[in-house]
C-alpha positions as CSV (number, residue, x, y, z in Angstrom):
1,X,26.5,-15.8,43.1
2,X,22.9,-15.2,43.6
3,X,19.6,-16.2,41.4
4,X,19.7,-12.6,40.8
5,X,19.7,-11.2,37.1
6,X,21.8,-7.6,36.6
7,X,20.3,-5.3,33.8
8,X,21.3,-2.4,32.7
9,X,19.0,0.5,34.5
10,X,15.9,1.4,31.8
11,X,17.4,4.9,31.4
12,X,20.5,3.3,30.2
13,X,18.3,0.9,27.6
14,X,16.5,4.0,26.1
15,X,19.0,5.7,25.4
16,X,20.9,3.1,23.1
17,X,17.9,2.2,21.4
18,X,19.4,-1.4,21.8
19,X,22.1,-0.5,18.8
20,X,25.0,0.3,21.4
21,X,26.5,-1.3,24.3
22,X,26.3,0.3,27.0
23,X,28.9,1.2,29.5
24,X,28.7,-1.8,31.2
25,X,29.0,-3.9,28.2
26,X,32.1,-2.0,27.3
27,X,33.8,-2.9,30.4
28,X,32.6,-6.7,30.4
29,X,34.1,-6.5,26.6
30,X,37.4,-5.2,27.7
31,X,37.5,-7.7,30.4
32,X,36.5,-10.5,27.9
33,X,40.0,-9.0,25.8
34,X,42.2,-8.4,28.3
35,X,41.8,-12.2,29.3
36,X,42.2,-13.2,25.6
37,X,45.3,-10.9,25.5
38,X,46.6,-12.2,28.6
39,X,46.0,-15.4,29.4
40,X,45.1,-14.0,33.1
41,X,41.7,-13.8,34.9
42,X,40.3,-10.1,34.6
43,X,38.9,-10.8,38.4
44,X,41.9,-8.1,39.7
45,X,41.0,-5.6,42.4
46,X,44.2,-3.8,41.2
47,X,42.5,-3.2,37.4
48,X,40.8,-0.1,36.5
49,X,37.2,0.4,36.5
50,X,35.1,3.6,35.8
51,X,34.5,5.0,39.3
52,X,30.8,5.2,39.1
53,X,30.5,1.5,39.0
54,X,29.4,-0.3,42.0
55,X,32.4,-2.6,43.2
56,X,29.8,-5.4,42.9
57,X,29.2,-5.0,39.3
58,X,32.5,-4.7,38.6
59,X,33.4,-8.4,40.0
60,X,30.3,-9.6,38.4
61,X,31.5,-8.7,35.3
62,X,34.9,-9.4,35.7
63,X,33.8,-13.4,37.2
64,X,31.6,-13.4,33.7
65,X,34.8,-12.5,31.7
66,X,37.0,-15.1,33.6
67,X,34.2,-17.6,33.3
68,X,33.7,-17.4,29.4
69,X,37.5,-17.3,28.6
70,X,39.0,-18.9,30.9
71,X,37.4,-22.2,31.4
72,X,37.7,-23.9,28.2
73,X,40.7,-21.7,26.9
74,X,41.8,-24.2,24.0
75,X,38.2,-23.1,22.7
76,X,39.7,-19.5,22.2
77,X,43.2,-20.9,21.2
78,X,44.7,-19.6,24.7
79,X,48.1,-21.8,25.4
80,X,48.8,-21.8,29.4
81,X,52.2,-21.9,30.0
């Protein structure tokens, strides 16, 4: 991964006034359930992701999903069978 920091494009800021997430925060949310839900790492090329997303982002958020629940999953009360 590079030193590189992803932000939502300043169109995309202005028009949630900061009180929204915005698309891309919806997917990285869903992500961060589905590995709650599941146990499994989100980082699947077979899971759905809006087609205007860049393939890139997508992994990105999906790696920052699978990093936050999945490393330390007694901290979210995840049992690994």
């Amino acid at each position: 991964m590079s030193d590189t920091t992803w932000a939502a494009p300043a169109s995309s800021r202005k028009a949630t006034k900061g009180r929204h997430l915005s698309d891309h925060g919806h997917y990285l949310a869903a992500c961060v359930v589905y590995a709650l839900v599941t146990g499994r790492s989100p980082l699947d090329p077979l899971l759905w992701y809006p087609p205007d997303f860049e393939p890139s982002v997508v992994v990105f958020l999906q790696q920052i999903a699978a990093d936050t629940v999945l490393t330390v999953p007694s901290a979210w009360n995840i049992v690994q069978h």
